[in-house]
C-alpha positions in Angstrom: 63.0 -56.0 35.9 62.7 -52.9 33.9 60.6 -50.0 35.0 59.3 -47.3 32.9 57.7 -44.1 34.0 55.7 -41.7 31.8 56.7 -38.8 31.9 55.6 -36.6 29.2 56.2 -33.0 30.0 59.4 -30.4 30.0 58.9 -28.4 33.0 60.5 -25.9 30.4 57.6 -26.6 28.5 54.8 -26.3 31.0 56.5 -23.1 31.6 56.3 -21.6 28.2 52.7 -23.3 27.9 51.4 -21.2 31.1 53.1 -17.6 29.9 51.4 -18.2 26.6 48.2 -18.2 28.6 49.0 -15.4 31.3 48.8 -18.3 34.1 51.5 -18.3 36.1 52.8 -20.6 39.3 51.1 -20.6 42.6 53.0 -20.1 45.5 52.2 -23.2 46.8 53.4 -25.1 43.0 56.5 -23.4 43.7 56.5 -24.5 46.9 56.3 -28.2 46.2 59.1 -28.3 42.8 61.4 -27.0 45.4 60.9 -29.3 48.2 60.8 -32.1 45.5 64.2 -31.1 43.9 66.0 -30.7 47.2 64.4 -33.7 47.9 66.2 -35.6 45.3 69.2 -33.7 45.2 69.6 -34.8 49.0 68.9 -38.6 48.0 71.3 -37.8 45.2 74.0 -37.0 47.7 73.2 -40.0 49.6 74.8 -42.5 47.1 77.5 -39.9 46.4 75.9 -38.9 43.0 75.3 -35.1 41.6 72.8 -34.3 39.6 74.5 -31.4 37.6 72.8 -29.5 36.1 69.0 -29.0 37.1 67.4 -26.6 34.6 63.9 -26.6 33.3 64.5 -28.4 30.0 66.5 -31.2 32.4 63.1 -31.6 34.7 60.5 -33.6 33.6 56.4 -33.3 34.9 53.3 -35.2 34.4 50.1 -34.7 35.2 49.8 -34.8 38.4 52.3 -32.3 38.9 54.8 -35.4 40.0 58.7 -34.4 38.6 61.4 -36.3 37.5 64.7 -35.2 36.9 
C-alpha cells in the first residue's frame, strides 16, 4: 500500500513569503517546529537513521502548519 501526503510548502518558502509581508513567527510557531523536529529527529534515531541535514528548503509545511521533513 502506497501512502501519499500533500505537502505543498517549503518552510524556506513560507519564510520568505512572511518577510515579504513584515509577518514574522510567533513564539508559540517556533515553539511547535522545534518540538516537531526533535520530535522526529528522536524517532529518527530510534531506527538508527539521521536525518542530515535539516534546513528550511529540506522541511516541508502545509496548511495546517503540520511539517514534514
Amino acid at each position: 500500500q502506497i501512502s501519499y501526503e500533500n505537502f505543498p510548502y517549503l518552510f524556506s518558502e513560507e519564510i520568505e513569503n512572511r518577510i515579504s509581508m513584515n509577518k514574522y513567527f510567533e513564539e508559540e510557531e517556533l515553539w511547535y517546529l522545534l518540538f516537531s523536529l526533535v520530535s522526529c529527529a528522536k524517532d529518527f534515531s530510534k531506527i538508527d537513521k539521521k536525518i542530515g541535514d535539516v534546513r528550511p528548503h529540506n522541511i516541508f509545511i502545509n496548511e495546517e502548519g503540520q511539517i514534514k521533513i
